[in-house]
C-alpha positions as CSV (number, residue, x, y, z in Angstrom):
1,X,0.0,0.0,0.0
2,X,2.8,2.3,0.9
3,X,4.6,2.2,-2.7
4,X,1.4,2.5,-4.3
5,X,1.1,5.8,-2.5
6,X,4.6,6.4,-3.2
7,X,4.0,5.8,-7.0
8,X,0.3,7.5,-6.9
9,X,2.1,10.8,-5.3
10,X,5.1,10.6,-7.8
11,X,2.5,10.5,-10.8
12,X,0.7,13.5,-9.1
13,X,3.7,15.5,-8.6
14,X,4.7,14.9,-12.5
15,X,0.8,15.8,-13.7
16,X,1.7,18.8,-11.6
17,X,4.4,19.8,-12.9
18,X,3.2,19.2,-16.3
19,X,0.3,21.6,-15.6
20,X,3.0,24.4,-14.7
21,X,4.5,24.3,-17.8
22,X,2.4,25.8,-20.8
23,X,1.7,23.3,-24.1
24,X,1.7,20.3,-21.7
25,X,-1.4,18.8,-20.0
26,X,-1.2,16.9,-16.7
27,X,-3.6,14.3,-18.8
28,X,-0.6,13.3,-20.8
29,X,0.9,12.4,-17.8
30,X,-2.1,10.4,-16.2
31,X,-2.4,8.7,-19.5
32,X,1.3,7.6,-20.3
33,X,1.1,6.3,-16.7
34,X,-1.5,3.8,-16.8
35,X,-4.3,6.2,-14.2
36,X,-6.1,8.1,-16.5
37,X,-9.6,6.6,-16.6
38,X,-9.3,5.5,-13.1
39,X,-8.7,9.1,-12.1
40,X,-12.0,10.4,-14.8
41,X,-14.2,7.8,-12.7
42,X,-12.8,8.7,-9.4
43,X,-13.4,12.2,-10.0
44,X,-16.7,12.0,-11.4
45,X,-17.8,10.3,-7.8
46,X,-17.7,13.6,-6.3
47,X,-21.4,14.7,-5.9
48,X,-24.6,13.8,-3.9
49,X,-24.0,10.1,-3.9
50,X,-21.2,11.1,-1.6
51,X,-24.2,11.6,1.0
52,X,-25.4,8.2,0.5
53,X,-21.9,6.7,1.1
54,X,-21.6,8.5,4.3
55,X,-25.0,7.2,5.4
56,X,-24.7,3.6,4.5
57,X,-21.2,3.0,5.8
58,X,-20.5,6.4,6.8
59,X,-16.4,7.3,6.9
60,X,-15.5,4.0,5.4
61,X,-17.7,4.2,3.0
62,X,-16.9,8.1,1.8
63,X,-12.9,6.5,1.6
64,X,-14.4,3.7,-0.8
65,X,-16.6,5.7,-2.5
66,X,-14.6,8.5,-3.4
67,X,-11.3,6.4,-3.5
68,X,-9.5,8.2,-1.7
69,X,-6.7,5.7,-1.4
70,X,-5.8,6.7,-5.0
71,X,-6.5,10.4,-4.8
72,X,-4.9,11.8,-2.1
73,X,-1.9,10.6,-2.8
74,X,-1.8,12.0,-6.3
75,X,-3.5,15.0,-5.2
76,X,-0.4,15.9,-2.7
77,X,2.2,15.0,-5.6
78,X,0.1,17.3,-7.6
79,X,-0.2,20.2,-5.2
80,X,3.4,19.5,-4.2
81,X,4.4,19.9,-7.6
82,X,2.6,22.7,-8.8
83,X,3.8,25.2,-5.9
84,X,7.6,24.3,-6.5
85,X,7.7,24.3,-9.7
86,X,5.5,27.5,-10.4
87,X,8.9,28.9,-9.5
88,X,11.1,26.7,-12.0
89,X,9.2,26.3,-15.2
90,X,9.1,30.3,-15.5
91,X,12.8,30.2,-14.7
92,X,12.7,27.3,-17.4
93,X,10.7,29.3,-19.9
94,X,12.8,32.4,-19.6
95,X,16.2,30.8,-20.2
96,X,15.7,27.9,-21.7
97,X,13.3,27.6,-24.2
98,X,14.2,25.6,-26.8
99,X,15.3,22.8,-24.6
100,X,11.8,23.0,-22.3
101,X,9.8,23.0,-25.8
102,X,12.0,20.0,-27.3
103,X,11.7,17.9,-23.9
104,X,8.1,18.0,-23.7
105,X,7.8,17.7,-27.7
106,X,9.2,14.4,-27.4
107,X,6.7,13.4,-24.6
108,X,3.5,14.8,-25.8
109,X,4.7,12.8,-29.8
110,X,5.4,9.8,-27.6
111,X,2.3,9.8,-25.7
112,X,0.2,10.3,-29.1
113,X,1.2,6.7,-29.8
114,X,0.5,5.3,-26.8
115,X,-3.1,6.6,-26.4
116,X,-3.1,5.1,-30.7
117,X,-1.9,1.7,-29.2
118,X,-4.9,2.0,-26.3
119,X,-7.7,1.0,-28.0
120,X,-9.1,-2.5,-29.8
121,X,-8.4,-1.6,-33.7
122,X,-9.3,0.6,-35.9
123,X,-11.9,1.6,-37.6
124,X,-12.7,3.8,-40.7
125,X,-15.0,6.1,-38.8
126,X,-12.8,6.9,-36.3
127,X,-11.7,9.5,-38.4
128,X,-14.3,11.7,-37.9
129,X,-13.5,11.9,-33.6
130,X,-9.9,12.4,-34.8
131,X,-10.1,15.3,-37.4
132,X,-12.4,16.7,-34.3
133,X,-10.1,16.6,-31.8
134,X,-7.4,17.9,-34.3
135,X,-9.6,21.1,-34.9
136,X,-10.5,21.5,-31.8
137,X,-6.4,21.6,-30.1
138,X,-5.6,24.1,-32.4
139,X,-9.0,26.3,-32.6
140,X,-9.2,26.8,-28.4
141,X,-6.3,29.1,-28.0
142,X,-7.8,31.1,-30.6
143,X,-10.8,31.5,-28.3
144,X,-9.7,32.3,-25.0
145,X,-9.1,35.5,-25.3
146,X,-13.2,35.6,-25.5
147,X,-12.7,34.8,-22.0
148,X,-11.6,38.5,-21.2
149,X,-14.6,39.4,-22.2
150,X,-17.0,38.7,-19.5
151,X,-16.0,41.7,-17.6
152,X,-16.4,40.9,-14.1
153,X,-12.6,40.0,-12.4
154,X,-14.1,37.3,-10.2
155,X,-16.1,35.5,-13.1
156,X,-13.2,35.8,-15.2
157,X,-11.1,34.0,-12.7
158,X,-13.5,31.1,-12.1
159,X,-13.9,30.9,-15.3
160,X,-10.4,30.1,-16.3
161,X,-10.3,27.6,-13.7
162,X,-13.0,25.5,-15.3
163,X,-11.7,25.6,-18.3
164,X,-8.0,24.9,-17.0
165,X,-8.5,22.5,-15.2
166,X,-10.6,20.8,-17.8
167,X,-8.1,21.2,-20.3
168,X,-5.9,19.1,-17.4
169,X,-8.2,15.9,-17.9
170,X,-8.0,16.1,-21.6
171,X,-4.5,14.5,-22.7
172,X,-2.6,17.2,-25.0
173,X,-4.8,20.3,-23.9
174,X,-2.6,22.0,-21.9
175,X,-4.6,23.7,-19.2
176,X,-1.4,26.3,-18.4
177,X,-1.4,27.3,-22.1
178,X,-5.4,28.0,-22.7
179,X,-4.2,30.7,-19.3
180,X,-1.7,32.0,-21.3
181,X,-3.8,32.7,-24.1
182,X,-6.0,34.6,-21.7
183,X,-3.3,36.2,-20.8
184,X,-4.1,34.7,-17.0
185,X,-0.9,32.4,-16.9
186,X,1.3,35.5,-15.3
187,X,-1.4,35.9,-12.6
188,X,-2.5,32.6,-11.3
189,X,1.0,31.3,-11.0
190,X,1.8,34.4,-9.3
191,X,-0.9,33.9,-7.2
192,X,-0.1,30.5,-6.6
193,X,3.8,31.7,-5.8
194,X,2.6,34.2,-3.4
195,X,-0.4,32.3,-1.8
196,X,-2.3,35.1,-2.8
197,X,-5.7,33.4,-1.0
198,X,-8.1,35.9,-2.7
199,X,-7.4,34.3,-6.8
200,X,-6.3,30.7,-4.9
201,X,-10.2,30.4,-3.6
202,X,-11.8,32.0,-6.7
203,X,-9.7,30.1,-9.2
204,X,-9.8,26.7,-7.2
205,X,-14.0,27.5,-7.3
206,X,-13.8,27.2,-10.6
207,X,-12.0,24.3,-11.2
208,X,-14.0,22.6,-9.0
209,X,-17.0,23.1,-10.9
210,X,-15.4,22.3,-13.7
211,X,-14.2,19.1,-12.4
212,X,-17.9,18.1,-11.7
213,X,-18.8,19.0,-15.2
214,X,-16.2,17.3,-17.2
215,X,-15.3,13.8,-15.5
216,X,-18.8,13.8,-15.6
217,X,-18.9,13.6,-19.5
218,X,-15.6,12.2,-20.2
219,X,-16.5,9.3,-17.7
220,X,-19.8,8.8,-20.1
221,X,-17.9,8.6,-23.3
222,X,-15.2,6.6,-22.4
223,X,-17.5,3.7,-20.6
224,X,-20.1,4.2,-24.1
225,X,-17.7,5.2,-27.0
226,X,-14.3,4.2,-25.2
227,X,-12.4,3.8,-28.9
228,X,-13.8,6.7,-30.3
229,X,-13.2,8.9,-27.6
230,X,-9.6,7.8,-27.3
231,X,-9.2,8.5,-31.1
232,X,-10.9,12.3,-30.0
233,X,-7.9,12.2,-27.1
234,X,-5.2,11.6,-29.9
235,X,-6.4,14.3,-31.8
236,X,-5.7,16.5,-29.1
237,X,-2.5,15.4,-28.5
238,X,-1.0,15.6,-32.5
239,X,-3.5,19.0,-32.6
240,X,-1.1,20.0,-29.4
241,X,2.5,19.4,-30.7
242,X,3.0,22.2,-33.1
243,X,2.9,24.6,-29.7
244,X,5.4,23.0,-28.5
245,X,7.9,23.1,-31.8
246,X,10.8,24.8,-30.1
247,X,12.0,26.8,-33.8
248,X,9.2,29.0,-34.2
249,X,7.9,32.5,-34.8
250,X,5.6,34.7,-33.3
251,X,2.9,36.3,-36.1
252,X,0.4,37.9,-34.2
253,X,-0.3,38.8,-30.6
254,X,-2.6,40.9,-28.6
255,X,-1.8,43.0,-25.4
256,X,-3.9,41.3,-22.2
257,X,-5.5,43.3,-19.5
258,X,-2.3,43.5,-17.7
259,X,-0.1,44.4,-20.5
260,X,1.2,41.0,-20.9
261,X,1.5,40.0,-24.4
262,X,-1.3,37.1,-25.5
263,X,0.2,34.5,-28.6
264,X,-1.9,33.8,-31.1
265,X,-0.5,32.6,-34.4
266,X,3.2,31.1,-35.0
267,X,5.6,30.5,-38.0
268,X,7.1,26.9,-37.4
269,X,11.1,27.1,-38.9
270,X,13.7,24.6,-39.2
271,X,16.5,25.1,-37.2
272,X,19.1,26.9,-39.5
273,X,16.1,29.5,-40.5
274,X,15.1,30.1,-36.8
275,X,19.0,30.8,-36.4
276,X,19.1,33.5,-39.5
277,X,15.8,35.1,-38.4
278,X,16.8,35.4,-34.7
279,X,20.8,35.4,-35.1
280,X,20.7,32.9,-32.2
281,X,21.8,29.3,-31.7
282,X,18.9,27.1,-32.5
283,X,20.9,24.3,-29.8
284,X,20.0,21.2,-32.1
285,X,21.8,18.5,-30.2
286,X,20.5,19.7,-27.0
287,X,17.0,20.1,-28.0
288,X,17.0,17.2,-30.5
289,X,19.2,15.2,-27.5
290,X,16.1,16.2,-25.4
291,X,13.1,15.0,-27.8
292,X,14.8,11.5,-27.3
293,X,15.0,12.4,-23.6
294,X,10.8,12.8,-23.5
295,X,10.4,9.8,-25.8
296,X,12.7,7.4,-24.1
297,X,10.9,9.0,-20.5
298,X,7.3,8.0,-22.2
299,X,8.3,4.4,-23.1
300,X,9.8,4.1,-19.6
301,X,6.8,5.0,-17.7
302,X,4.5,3.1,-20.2
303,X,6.5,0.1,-19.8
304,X,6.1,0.1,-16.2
305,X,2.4,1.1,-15.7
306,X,1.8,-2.0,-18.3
307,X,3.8,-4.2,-15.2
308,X,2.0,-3.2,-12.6
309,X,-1.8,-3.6,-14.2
């Protein structure tokens, strides 16, 4: 029981620190690593059946119902995670960005064949769910600076956290990204740096409620229209990688409500053009030295969450 804990808290912590990073979704993470519907179904348990646990079998019976042997765990690694390295992934981001972007453009490409490899064949139809999940990964950060748009600070807060922390339980929507197309990333792991309570409560409101929402629906599809739905989840995950090509060029941006500057379309380049245009190293070993580190990590933690089912 203790090294499942260990292991359930060592999963959390790299979901959370996945989440920090922006272009990477802590559902890459809890799929690569064997817990993904296991955590959808655990999550969707939160609501008024909770009540009828606690009545039948009271505080045994909340534990079982809401599993929390599995969740706490990889809620601590999680939580863990995400307050230590708010501080390094900006570090990360700000120095190096090419080797962040290759690392965790190896792991999301890797991951896209695992979630391929999940399902029980193929079939001609599913590629309807996989052009849709395509369009959809790279139509979102389009429209979240819509989000701005509702006016009221608090709702706009909220807001993002529902749709953050939805993005988390999708595998290749990066929850930290869809923020930093808001042009919210700057301020919730600000807040989240300096335990600034007031955005903490209103932020984690929102997630919550998006929580309830979602597991709710992914929970349906996956137990009625599991292949599909996985072939939705890959289309997410290849819609997702071109954010994280590390030779690109910004096109077009817009100034947030902070002054922060909002991406919204990119050039991708091969190295030796990103070098001309920028007159900087475009660090191919390292980066390309990276990608393998990501894929090699992926087939790793595959491997071992295939051992332990």
């Amino acid at each position: 029981m203790k090294r499942r804990s260990l292991g359930l808290f060592l999963k959390g912590a790299g979901m959370g620190a996945a989440d920090a990073v922006p272009g990477v979704s802590g559902g890459t993470i809890a799929f690569i690593t064997g817990i993904y519907e296991e955590l959808i179904n655990t999550i969707k348990q939160f609501g008024p059946s909770v009540l009828v646990a606690w009545q039948n079998k009271g505080v045994a019976g909340v534990s079982q119902h809401l599993n929390l042997a599995f969740l706490i765990p990889l809620l601590l690694g999680v939580a863990v995670s995400l307050v230590s390295v708010a501080h390094l992934a900006l570090w990360l981001m700000e120095v190096y960005p090419l080797l962040l972007d290759g690392f965790f453009f190896g792991l999301v490409a890797a991951s896209a064949l695992v979630v391929g490899k999940a399902g029980h064949g193929w079939k001609i139809w599913y590629l309807f769910p996989l052009a849709v999940g395509l369009l959809l990964a790279q139509a979102l950060p389009g429209m979240m600076p819509l989000v701005l748009l509702v006016g009221n600070e608090a709702l706009v807060v909220m807001l993002a956290g529902a749709i953050a922390i939805s993005a988390m339980l999708l595998p290749g929507v990066s929850g930290s990204f869809l923020l930093l197309t808001m042009g919210l990333y700057g301020t919730i792991m600000g807040a989240i740096r300096s335990f600034d309570i007031g955005i903490i409560v209103l932020f984690g409101m929102g997630c919550v409620i998006g929580l309830a929402l979602f597991s709710r629906l992914l929970s349906w599809l996956l137990r009625r229209h599991h292949d599909s739905t996985l072939q939705l989840l890959l289309g997410f995950i290849v819609g997702s990688l071109p954010v994280l090509w590390p030779w690109r060029e910004l096109l077009r941006y817009q100034i947030g409500p902070e002054g922060q500057m909002i991406p919204l379309a990119y050039r991708y380049l091969l190295p030796n053009d990103y070098a001309v245009l920028t007159g900087a190293s475009a660090q191919v070993a390292g980066v390309v030295a990276l990608m393998a580190g990501g894929v090699l990590l992926v087939v790793l933690l595959n491997r071992h969450a295939a051992s332990t089912v």
